[in-house]
C-alpha positions as CSV (number, residue, x, y, z in Angstrom):
1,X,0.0,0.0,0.0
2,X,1.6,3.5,-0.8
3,X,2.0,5.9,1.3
4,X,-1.3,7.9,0.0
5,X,-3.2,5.3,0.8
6,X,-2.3,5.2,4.1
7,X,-3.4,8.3,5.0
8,X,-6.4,8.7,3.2
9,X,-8.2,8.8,6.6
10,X,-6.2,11.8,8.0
11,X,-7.8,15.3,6.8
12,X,-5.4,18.6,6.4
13,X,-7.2,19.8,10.0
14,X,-4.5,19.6,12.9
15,X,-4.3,16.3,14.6
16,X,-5.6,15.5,18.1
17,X,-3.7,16.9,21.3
18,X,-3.4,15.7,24.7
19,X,-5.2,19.1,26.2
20,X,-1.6,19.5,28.2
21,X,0.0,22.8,29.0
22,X,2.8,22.0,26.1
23,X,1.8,24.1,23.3
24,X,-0.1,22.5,20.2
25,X,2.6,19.6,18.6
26,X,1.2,18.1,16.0
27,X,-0.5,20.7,13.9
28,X,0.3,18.7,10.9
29,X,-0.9,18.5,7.0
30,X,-0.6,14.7,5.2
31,X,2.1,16.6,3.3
32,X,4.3,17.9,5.6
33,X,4.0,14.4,7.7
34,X,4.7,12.8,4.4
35,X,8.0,14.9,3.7
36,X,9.1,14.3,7.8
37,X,8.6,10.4,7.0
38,X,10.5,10.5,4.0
39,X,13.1,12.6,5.3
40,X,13.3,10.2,8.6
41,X,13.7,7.5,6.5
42,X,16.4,8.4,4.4
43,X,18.7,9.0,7.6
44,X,16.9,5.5,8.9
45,X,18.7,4.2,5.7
46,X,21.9,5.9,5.8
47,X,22.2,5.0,9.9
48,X,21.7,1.7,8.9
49,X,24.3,1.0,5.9
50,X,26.7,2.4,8.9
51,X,26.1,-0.1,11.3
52,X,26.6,-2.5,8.7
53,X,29.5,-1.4,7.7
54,X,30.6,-2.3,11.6
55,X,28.8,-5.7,12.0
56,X,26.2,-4.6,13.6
57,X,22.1,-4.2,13.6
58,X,19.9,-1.5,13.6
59,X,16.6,-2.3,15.5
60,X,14.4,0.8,15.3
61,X,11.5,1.1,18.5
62,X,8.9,3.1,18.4
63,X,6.6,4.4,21.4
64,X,2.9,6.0,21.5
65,X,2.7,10.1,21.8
66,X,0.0,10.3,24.1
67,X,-2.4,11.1,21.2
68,X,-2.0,8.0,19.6
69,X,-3.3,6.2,21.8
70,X,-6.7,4.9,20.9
71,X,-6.5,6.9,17.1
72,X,-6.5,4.4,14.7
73,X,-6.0,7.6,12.3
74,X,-2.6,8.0,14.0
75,X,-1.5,4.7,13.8
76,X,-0.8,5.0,10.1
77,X,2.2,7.2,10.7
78,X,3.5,4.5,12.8
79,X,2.8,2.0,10.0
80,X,4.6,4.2,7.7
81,X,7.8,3.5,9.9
82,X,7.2,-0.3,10.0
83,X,6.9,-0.7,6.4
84,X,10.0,1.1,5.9
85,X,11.8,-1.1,8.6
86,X,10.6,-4.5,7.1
87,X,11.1,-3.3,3.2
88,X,14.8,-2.9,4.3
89,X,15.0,-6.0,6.5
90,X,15.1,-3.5,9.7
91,X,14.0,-5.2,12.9
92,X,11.2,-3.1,14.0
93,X,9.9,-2.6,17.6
94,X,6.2,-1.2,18.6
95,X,5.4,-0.9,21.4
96,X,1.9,1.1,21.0
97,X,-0.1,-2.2,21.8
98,X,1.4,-2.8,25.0
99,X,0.3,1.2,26.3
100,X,-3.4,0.7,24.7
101,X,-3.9,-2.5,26.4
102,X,-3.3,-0.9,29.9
103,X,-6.3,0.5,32.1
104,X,-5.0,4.1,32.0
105,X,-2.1,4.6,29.3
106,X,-2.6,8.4,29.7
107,X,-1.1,7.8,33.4
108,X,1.9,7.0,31.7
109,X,2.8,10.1,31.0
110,X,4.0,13.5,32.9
111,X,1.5,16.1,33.5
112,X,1.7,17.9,30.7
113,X,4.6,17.0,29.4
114,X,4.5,14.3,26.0
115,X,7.4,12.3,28.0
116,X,6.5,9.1,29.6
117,X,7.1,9.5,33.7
118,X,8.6,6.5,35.1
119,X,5.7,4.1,34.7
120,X,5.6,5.0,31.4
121,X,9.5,4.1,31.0
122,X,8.8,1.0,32.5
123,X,6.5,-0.8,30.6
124,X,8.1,0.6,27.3
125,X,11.4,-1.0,28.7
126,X,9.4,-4.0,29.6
127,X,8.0,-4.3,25.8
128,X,11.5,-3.4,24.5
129,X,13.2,-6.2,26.5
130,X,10.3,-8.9,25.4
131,X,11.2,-7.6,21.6
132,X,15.2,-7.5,22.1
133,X,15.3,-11.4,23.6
134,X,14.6,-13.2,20.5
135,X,16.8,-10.6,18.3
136,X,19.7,-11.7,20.6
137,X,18.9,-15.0,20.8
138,X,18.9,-15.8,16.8
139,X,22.4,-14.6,16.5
């Protein structure tokens, strides 16, 4: 599915925010996200041919902004990332499910702050370590 398609579902109006004190984050059109995931992915690429070139991996993880959680619409720019990561044989780590499958995944978070508090750093080191085991394991 191309990129287009993906976001077919996201409108040019500014994406959802958290209501925090930090000001407004994610005022975004389709294009400008498009261009940043491009953009990210071209260093993602380049990173990547370096730590080759060392005998090494690159495993990219991603975590939920607060207003991810429980958008579906939002969950297309993490997509974007994945597909990237598996097109280029990139182990790729979300942890998203694991914060939408607590009670109170905003909790997770400091008070208006988009950083998780310690809870928050927790279970995404909890989800990171379950990811990382079999990674290390198969080599």
């Amino acid at each position: 599915m191309d990129y287009a398609s993906r976001y077919q579902d996201l409108s040019e109006q500014p994406l959802p925010h958290s209501g925090g004190t930090t000001r407004r984050m994610f005022d975004v059109s389709i294009a400008r996200t498009r261009d940043w995931v491009e953009s990210s992915n071209r260093w993602v690429r380049r990173i990547d041919e370096l730590v080759r070139s060392h005998s090494s991996r690159l495993i990219i993880t991603m975590y939920p902004w607060r207003e991810q959680l429980g958008n579906a619409k939002l969950h297309g720019f993490i997509q974007a990332y994945e597909d990237h990561a598996s097109k280029h044989a990139i182990p790729f780590h979300n942890a998203t499910p694991d914060f939408e499958e607590l009670e109170n995944p905003q909790a997770m978070y400091l008070d208006g702050d988009p950083h998780f508090n310690y809870e928050g750093q927790r279970v995404w080191a909890e989800s990171l370590i379950a990811f990382l085991k079999p990674q290390i394991a198969s080599h």
